[in-house]
N, C-alpha and C positions, 0 to 999 in steps of 0.2 A: 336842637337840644342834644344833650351828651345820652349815647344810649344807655338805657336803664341800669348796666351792672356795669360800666364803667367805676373801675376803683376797688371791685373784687379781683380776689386774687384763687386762682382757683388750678390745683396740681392733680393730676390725671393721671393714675396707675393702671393704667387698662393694656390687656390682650384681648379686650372684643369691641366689635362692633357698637355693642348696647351703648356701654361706657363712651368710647370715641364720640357715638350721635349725640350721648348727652352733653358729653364738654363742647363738642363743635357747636349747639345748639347756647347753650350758656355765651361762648364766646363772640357767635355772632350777634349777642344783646348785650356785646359790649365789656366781658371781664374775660381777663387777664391767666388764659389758662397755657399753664407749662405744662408739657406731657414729659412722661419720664418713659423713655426711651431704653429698650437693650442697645448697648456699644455693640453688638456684633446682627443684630438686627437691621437688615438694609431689604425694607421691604419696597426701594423704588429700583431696583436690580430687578427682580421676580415681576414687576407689572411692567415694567419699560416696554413700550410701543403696545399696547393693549388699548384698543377705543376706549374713547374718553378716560383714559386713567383707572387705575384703581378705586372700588368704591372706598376703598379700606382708606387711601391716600385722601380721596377729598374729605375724607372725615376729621383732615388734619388742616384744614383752614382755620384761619385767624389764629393759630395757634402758634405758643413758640415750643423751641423742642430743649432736651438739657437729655442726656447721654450717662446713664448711672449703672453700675453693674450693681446690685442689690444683696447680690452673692458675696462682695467683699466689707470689710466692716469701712475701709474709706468709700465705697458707695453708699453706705447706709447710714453714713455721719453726715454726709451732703444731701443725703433725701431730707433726716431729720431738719436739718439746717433751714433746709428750702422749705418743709411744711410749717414750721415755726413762724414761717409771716400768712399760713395762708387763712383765706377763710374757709374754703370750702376744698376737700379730698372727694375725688371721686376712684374708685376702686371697682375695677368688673377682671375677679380673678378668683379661685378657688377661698371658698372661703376660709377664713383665717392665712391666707398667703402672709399677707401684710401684717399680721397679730406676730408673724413669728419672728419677724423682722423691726416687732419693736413699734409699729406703724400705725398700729391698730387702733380703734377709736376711744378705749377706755384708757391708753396710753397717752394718748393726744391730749387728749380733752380733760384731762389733769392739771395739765400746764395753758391749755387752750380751751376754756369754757366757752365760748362763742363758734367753737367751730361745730360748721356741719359737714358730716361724713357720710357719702351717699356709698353704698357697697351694692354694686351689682351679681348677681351670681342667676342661675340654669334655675335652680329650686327654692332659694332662700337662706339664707345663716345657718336655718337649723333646721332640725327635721329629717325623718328617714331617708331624703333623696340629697340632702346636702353636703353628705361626704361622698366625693366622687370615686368611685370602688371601681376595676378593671371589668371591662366586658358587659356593664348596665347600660343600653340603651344612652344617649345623650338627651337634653330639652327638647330635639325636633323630633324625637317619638313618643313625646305624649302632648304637644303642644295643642292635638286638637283640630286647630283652623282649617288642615288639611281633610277634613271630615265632614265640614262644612261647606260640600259643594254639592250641585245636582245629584241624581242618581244615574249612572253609568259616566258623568263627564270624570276626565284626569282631573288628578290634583293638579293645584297650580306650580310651578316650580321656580318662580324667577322673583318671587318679597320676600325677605328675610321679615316676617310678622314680628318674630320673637326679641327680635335687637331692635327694632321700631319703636315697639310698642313700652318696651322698657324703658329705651330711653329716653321718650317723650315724659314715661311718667316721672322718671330719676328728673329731666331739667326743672318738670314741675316743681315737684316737691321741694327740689334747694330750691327754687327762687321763693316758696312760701317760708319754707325755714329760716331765710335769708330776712326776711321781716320779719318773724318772730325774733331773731337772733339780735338784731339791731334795735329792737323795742326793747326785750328784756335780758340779753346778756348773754343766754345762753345758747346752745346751740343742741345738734341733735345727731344721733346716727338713723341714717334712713335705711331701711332694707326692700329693695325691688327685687323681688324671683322675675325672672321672664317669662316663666310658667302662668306665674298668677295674672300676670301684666296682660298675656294673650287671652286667657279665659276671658278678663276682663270685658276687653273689646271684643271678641267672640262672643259673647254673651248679647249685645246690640243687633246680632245677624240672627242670634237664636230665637229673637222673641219676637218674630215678626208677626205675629197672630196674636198675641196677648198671651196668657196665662197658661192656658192649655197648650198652644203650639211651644211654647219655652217648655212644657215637660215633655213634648212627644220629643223637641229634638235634643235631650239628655240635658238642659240644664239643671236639673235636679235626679241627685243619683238613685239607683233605683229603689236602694233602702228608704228611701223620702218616699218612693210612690208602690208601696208593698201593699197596701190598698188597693189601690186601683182593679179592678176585674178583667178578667184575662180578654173577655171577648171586646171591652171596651178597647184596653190596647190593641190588639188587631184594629181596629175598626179606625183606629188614630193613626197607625200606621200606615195602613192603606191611602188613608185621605192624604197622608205628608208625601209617598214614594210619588201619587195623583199628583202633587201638587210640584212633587220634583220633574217628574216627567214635562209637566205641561211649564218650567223655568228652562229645563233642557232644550224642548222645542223652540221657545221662544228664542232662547240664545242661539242656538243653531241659524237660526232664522235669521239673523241680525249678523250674523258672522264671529258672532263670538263664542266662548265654550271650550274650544279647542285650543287656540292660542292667545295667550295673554298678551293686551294691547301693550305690557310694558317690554314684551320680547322685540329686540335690535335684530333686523333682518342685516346678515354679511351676507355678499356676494358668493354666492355658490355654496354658500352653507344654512339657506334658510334661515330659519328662526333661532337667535340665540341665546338663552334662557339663563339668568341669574346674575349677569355682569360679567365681568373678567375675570374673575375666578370661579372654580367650580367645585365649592363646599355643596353638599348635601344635597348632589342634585337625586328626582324622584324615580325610580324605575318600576317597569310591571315585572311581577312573578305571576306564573298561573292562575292566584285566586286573589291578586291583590298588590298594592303598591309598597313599594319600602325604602328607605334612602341609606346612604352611604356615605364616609369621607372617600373624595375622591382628589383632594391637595395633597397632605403628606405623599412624598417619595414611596416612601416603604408600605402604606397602605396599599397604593396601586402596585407596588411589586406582590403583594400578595394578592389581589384580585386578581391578578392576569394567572398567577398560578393556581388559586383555587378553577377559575374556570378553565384552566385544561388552554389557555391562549398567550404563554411567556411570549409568541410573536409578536404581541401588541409592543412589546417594553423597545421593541424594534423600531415602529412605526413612529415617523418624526410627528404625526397628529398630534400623540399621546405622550409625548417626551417628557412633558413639567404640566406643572398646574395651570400654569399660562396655556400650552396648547392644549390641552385637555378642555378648558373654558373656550379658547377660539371654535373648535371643534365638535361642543360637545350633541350636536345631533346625530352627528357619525358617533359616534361614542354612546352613544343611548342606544343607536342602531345594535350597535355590533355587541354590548353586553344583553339587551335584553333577548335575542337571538337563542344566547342560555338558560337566559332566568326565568323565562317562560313554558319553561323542560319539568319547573318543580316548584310548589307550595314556597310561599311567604316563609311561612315559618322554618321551615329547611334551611332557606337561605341565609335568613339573620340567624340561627345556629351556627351554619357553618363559617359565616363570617366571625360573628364573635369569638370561633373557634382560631383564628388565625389573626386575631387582634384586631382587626376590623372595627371602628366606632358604626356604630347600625343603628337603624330607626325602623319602626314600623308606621304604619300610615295612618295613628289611631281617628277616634269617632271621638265628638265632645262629649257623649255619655258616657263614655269608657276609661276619658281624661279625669273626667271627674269624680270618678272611682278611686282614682289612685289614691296610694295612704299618704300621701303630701298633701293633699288635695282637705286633709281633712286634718291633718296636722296643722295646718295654718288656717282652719277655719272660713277658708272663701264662700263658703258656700254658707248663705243666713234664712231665715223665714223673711218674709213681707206681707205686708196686710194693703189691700191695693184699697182704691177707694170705694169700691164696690162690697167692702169685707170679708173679700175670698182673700184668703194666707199662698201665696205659694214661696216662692225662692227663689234668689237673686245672687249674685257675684258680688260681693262688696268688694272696697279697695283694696288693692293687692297690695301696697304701700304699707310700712311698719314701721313707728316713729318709737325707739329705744326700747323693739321687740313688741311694743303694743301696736293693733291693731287701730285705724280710727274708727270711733263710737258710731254707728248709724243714727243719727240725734230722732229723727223724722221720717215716717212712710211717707210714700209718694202723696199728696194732697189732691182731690179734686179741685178742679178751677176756684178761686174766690175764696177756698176754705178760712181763709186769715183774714181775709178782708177786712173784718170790725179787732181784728188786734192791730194789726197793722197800721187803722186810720189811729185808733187809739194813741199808739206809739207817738204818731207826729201829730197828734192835740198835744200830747205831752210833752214834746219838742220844744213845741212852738210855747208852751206856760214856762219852758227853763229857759230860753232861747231870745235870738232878738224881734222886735217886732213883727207883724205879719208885714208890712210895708216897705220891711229891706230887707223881703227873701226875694230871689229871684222868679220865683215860681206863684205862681193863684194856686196856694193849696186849701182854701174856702169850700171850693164844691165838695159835696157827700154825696155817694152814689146811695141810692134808694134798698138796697140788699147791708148797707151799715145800721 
């Protein structure tokens, strides 16, 4: 059979990750996605002879490519050109990049009522974190996930959660939109934060205990749990750090905890952590973890001078981004040697102080604090089947700025049973005989 999206036609504006997994993902179900390319962009120079490739590069399978400066108006006559057959725009760039250039979804979709327009962005369209402002922290400092580990284990440093997570959800959502768009005409702009996208799945590791353990470990922010009494907190706490210690031991035990089974052991350099490049990798400070751009040229020219070490800019290890990721356990070695002289928060000052993109290593309950956080709403009541209320993560997904409706609480087992048989009694009184279904749908269970 011809893969499912065979005959979409689908144009791919992306500088991340997120974007790239979502089109690579669409295309390998078979549609037809052209990435639009910088002319001065030659990102297989910068990974050349790096194990297995560039992650960035395999994200460019099944695809074809087209070469457009955006900057000039004959590039932005031929992008026009080329969106005008398509069905589906995927966009993971600063939002409104593409609005200004004419691209945008309320432009499109004027002339293009069928099309869906997926826009990936760190926070979302809108909202207090979606205009990106110099020196605020990037996505990987509040994403959370890293907060979400034993008590005393490192963070992990080698999944990008955040471009995963997102762009699983962006493939989703076009391929739903994609049948609505083809039943009824029209089409839709989806907006995926990666933010939201992470909580999301974050939220599945939160709630391993039910009800209670989803509030001891921050899924609902603390203004939600203003009630609670003080000594009961402690007493919650204690049992989770109990319960972390004794996941610590266990993974210790097991060999894992300390190094991630997805770390690429190189010869003589150990364990090497995050691919072939080395964006954001995690370091310790005195009282705590924090990350850093360690790709741009000029960012590592300024880390090697804030730490008092311009020798480094010497050392062929640490040359490019490329050796910097071949290398980077020495490289972990020899910066946290400093970083461990002074407080977390010292360090992401002084970094931001000298242009430095910086993260901190936040906690989920500290994520979900943030005023984005509550700007978009993720955060909702639920009534579970037992009829205690707590709080959950709804979809992070925004279909033309609207959130979707949560129609249904969770149900105990069965709860439908007698609508449900109902439904197909009624089926079957508009429907064809009972004798040319496929199925014996005669039997009733004794609970209808």
């Amino acid at each position: 059979m011809n893969a499912p999206l065979t005959g979409i036609r689908v144009i791919e504006f992306c500088r991340g990750a997120a974007g790239a997994y979502c089109g690579m993902l669409l295309a390998d179900m078979g549609a037809d996605v052209i990435m639009v390319d910088d002319p001065v962009d030659d990102i297989s120079t910068e990974y050349q002879g790096t194990i297995g490739e560039s992650a960035q590069v395999g994200l460019r399978r099944n695809k074809r490519s087209v070469a457009l400066d955006l900057l000039t108006l004959e590039g932005r006559s031929l992008a026009h050109t080329l969106v005008r057959g398509a069905d589906v725009v995927i966009e993971c760039l600063p939002p409104g990049t593409l609005a200004r250039a004419g691209l945008g979804y309320d432009a499109l979709s004027v002339v293009q009522p069928h099309l869906v327009y997926v826009s990936i962005s760190a926070f979302g369209q809108d909202g207090p974190r979606s205009v990106p402002q110099p020196g605020v922290p990037a996505l990987e400092a509040l994403r959370g996930m890293l907060g979400v580990v034993p008590s005393g284990a490192e963070p992990p440093r080698d999944l990008p959660i955040a471009d995963l997570a997102a762009g699983l959800y962006a493939a989703f959502s076009v391929s739903a939109a994609l049948v609505a768009a083809k039943q009824h005409g029209v089409g839709v702009h989806i907006d995926v934060p990666m933010l939201g996208a992470t909580l999301a799945i974050a939220a599945l590791r939160a709630g391993d205990a039910g009800a209670e353990a989803a509030h001891r470990a921050g899924l609902v922010p603390a203004a939600a749990m203003a009630g609670t009494e003080a000594g009961d907190t402690a007493q919650a706490d204690a049992e989770m750090s109990a319960v972390a210690r004794q996941r610590r031991a266990m993974a210790d035990a097991a060999g894992h905890g300390k190094v991630s089974p997805l770390a690429v052991p190189l010869p003589g350099e150990g364990e090497r952590f995050g691919g072939p490049s080395a964006p954001w990798p995690t370091f310790r400070a005195r009282d705590g973890y924090f990350g850093m751009d360690l790709d741009a040229q000029t960012h590592w020219e300024a880390i090697c001078a804030l730490v008092h070490r311009v020798d480094l800019l010497d050392d062929p290890r640490f040359g490019s981004a490329r050796e910097r990721a071949r290398h980077q356990a020495a490289l972990r070695d020899v910066l946290e040697g400093v970083f461990v002289l002074d407080d977390r928060d010292v360090w992401l000052a002084r970094l931001v102080a000298v242009g430095v993109p910086c993260t901190e290593i936040s906690t989920y309950s500290r994520v979900l604090s943030d005023p984005q956080v509550a700007h978009m709403g993720w955060v909702r009541p639920m009534v579970l089947p037992s009829g205690e209320t707590t709080h959950t993560i709804v979809s992070p997904v925004r279909l033309n700025g609207q959130s979707p409706v949560t129609r249904l609480d969770p149900p105990a087992p069965g709860a439908h049973t007698g609508d449900i048989i109902a439904e197909l009694d009624a089926g079957l009184d508009a429907g064809p005989a009972a004798s040319e279904l496929p199925v014996d749908v005669g039997v009733r269970t004794s609970s209808s």
